[in-house]
C-alpha positions as CSV (number, residue, x, y, z in Angstrom):
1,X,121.6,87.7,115.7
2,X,118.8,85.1,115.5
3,X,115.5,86.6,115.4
4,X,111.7,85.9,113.9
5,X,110.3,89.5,114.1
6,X,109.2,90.9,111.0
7,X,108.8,94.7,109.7
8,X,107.4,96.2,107.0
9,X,108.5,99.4,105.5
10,X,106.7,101.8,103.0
11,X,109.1,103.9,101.4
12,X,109.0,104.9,97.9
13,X,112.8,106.1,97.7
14,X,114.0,103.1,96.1
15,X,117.5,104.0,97.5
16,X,116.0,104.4,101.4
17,X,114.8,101.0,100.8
18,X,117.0,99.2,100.3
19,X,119.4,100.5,102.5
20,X,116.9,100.3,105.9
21,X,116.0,97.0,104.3
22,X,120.0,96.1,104.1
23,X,120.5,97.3,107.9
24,X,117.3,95.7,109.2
25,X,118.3,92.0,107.7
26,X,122.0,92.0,108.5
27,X,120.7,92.6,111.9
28,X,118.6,89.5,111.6
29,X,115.1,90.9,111.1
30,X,112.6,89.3,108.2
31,X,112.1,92.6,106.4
32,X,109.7,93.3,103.8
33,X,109.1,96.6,101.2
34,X,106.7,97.8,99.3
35,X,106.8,101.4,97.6
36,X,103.3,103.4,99.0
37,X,100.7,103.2,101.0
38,X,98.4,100.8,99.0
39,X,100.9,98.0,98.7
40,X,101.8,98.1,102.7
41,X,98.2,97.8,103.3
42,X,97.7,95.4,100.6
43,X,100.7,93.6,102.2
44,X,99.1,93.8,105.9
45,X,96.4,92.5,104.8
46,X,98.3,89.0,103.8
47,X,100.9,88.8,106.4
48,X,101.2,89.9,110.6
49,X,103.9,92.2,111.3
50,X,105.9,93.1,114.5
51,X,106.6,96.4,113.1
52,X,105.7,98.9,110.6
53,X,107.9,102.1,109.4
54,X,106.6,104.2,106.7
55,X,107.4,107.7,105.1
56,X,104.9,110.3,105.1
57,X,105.0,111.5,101.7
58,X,104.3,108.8,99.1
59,X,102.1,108.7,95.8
60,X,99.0,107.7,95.6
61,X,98.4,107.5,99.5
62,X,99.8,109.4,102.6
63,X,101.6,107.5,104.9
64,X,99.3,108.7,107.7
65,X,96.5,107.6,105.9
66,X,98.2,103.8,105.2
67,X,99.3,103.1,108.9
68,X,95.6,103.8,110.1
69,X,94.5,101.4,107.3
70,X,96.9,98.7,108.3
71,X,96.0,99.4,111.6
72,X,92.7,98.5,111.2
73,X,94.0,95.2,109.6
74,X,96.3,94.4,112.1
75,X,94.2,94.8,114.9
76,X,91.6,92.1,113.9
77,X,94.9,89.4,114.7
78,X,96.2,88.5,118.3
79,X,99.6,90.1,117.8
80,X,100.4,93.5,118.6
81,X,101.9,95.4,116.3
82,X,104.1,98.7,116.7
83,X,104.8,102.0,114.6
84,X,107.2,104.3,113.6
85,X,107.0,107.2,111.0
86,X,110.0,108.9,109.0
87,X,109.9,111.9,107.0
88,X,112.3,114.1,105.1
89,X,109.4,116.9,105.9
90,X,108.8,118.8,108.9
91,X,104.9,119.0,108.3
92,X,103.3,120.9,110.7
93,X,100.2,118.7,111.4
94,X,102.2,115.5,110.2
95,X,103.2,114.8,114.6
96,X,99.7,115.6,115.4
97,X,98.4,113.0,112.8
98,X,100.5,110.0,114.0
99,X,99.9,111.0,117.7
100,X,96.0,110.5,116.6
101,X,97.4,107.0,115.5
102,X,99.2,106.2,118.9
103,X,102.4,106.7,116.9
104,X,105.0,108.9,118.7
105,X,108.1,107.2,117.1
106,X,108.5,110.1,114.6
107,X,112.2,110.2,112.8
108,X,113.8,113.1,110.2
109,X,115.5,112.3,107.1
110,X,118.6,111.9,107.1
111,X,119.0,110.7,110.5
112,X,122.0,108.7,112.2
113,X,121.9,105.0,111.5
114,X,122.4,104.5,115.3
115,X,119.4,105.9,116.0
116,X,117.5,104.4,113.7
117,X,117.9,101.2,114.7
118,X,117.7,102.0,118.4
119,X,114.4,103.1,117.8
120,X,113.4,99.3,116.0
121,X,114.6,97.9,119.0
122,X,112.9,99.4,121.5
123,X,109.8,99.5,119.9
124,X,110.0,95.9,118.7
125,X,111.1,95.1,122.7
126,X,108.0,97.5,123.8
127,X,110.2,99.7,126.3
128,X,111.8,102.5,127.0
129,X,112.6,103.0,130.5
130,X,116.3,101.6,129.8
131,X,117.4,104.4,127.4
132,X,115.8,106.9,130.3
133,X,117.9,105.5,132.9
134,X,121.2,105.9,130.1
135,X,120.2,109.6,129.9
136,X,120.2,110.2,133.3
137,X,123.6,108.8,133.8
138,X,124.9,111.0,131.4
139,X,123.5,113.9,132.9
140,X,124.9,113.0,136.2
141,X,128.1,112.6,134.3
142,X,128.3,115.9,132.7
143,X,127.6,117.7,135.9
144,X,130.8,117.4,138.2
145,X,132.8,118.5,135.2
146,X,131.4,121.8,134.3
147,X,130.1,120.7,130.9
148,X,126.7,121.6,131.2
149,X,125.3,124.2,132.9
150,X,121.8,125.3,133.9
151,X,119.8,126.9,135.0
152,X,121.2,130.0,133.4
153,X,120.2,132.2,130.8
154,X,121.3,129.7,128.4
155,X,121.5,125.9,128.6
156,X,125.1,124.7,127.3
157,X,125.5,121.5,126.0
158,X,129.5,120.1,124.2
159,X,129.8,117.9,121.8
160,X,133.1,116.4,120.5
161,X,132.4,115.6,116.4
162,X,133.4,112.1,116.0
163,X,134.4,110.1,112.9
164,X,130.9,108.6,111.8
165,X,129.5,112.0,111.6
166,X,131.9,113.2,109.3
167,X,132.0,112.2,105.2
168,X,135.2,111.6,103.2
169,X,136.5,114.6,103.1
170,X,136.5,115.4,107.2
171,X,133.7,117.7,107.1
172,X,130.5,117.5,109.2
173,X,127.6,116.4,107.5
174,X,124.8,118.9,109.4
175,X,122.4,116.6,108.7
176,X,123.2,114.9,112.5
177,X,121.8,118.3,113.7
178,X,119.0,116.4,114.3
179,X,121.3,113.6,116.1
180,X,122.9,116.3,117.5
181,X,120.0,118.4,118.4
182,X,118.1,115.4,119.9
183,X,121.1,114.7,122.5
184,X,121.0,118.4,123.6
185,X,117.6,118.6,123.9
186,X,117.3,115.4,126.0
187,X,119.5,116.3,128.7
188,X,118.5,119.5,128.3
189,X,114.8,117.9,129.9
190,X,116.7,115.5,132.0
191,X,118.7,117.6,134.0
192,X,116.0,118.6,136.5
193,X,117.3,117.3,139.7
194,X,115.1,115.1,140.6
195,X,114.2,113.4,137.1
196,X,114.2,110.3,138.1
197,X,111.3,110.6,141.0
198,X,109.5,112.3,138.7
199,X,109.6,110.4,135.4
200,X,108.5,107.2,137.6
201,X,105.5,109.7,138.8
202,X,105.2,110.7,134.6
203,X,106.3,107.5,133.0
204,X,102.9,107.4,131.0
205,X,104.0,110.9,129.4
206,X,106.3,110.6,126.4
207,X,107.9,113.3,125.0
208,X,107.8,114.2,120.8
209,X,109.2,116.4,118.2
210,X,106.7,118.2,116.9
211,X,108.2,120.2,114.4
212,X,112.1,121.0,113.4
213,X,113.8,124.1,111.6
214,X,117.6,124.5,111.0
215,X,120.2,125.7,108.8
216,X,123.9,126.1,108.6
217,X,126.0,129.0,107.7
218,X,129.9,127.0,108.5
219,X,131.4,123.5,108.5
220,X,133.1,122.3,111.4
221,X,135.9,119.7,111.4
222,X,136.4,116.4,112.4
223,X,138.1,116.7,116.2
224,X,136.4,120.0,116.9
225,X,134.4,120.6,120.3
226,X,131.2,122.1,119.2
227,X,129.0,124.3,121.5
228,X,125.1,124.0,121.6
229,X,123.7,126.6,123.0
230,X,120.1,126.4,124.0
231,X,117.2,129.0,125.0
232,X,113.5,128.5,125.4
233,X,111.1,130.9,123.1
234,X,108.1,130.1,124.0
235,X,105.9,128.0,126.0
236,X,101.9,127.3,125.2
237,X,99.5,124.7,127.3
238,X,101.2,121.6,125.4
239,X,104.1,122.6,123.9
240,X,107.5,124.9,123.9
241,X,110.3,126.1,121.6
242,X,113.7,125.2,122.2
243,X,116.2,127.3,120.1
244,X,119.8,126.1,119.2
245,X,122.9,128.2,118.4
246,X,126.0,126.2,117.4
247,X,129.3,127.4,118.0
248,X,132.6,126.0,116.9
249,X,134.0,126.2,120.9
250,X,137.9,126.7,119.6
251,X,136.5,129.5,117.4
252,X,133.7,130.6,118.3
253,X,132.4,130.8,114.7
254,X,128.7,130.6,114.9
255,X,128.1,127.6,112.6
256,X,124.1,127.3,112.3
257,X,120.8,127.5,114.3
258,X,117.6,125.9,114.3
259,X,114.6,125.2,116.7
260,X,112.8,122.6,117.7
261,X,108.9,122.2,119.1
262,X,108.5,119.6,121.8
263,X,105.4,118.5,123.0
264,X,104.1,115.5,125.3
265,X,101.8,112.4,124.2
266,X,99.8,110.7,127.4
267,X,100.4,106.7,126.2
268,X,97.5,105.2,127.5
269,X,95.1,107.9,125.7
270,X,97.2,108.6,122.9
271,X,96.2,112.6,122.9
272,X,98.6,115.6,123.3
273,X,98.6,116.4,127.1
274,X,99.9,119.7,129.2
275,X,103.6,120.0,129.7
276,X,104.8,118.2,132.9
277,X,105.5,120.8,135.5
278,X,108.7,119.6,136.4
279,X,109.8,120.5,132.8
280,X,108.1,123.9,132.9
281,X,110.2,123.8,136.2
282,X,113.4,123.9,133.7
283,X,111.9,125.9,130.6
284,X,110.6,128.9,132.6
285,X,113.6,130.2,134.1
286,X,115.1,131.2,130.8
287,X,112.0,132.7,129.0
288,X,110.6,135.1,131.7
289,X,113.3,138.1,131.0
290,X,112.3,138.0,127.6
291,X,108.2,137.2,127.3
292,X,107.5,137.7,130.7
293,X,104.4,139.7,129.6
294,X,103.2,137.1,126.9
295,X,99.7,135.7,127.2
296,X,101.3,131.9,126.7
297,X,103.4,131.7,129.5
298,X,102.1,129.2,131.8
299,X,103.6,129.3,135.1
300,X,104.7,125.7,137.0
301,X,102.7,124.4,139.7
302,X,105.3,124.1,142.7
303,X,103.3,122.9,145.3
């Protein structure tokens, strides 16, 4: 693939470097490293980029801290350039920073190469609504053949474990919970039944991760049919929990759980905004046994 776009990445795990700068170049992108936050913005500051990734922890300066430098830099040019954060930390006010930057691109160490470099591409195209309309044909897939259901006191989402996710020895690496977890979650928020009316009505909403917790008690195998089930915990003005339970299906060894806090970024203001009510529409059904009487419940507008 011929191509003249050009990214820079701050990363100072010399091995992560070179490996996103391996992937990135083989795909035909002009890649270029630096190791923290004062040589990106000393690089910015010499050269236009298309896009820039960096990690949040680095010496000398924060990763937060060096995108809103180079933002500064790259702003003064007629070129637009786009941003995308990845940590192997799930800081607490780390989402909240980059949403401050206009940065909802926001990816977990280790995460699947796929999606890595899905998110390059879109941001570096400057769209999103053809990944949406993939989701939602893969909802409407899983419906006629019983493989999700909802709504329900849990949401159940399958996954068959396939080769890439597995290492040498033919045991999951859990590290694609967040692969994993992501998948769930998204047609988990895409299975209202009329997504596709309101995401058009919505479209200048984008959902984030705010924050992510998970551990593992069991391996699964390569070929297994694993079971994610899904609850919501709680739901405040801008944000809920979802919880995941993993269950080997065949089994049904519990294997791990973990949650995950979403919230929603307005893209034309760049602030955290309230939770679209046709979400709450599909997050409330499954919290009110269990914190009906809890001060954070918001209730959705159905009018």
């Amino acid at each position: 693939m011929k191509t003249s776009q050009k990214i820079l990445i701050l990363e100072d795990d010399p091995l992560v470097r070179r490996t996103l700068k391996s992937l990135l170049e083989q795909r035909g992108y002009a890649v270029s490293v630096v190791m923290n936050g004062r040589e990106g913005i000393e690089m910015a500051s010499k050269e236009i980029f298309d896009l820039v990734i960096s990690d949040i922890r680095m010496p000398e300066m924060n990763g937060i801290k060096a995108v809103e430098e180079i933002q500064k830099i790259q702003k003064k040019t007629s070129q637009k350039t786009n941003y995308m954060f990845i940590t192997g930390y799930a800081e607490e006010d780390a989402p909240g920073s980059a949403i401050k930057l206009g940065v909802t691109d926001f990816l977990l160490k280790p995460f699947d190469v796929e999606q890595f470099l899905t998110t390059v591409k879109r941001n570096l195209e400057d769209g999103e609504a053809e990944e949406f309309k993939e989701l939602v044909v893969q909802v409407k897939a899983y419906s006629p053949e019983g493989r999700w259901q909802f709504p329900a006191r849990e949401f159940i989402f399958e996954k068959l474990i396939t080769l890439k996710e597995t290492n040498m020895e033919q045991n999951v690496y859990f590290a694609n919970y967040v692969v994993w977890q992501g998948e769930a979650r998204e047609v988990f928020l895409l299975s209202h039944p009329h997504f596709e009316d309101e995401f058009k009505k919505n479209s200048q909403i984008k959902m984030i991760t705010h924050s992510v917790y998970h551990s593992f008690q069991h391996e699964s195998f390569f070929g297994d049919f694993v079971q994610i089930k899904i609850t919501t915990r709680e739901i405040k003005r801008c944000s809920f929990v979802l919880v995941f339970k993993f269950f080997n299906k065949k089994t049904s060894a519990f294997l791990g759980q973990g949650w995950q806090r979403i919230a929603f970024s307005d893209l034309k203001t760049g602030k955290i905004c309230q939770i679209p009510h046709y979400i709450l529409d599909l997050a409330t059904p499954v919290l009110e046994d269990s914190i009906r009487s809890s001060s954070t419940l918001i209730k959705p507008n159905l009018q």
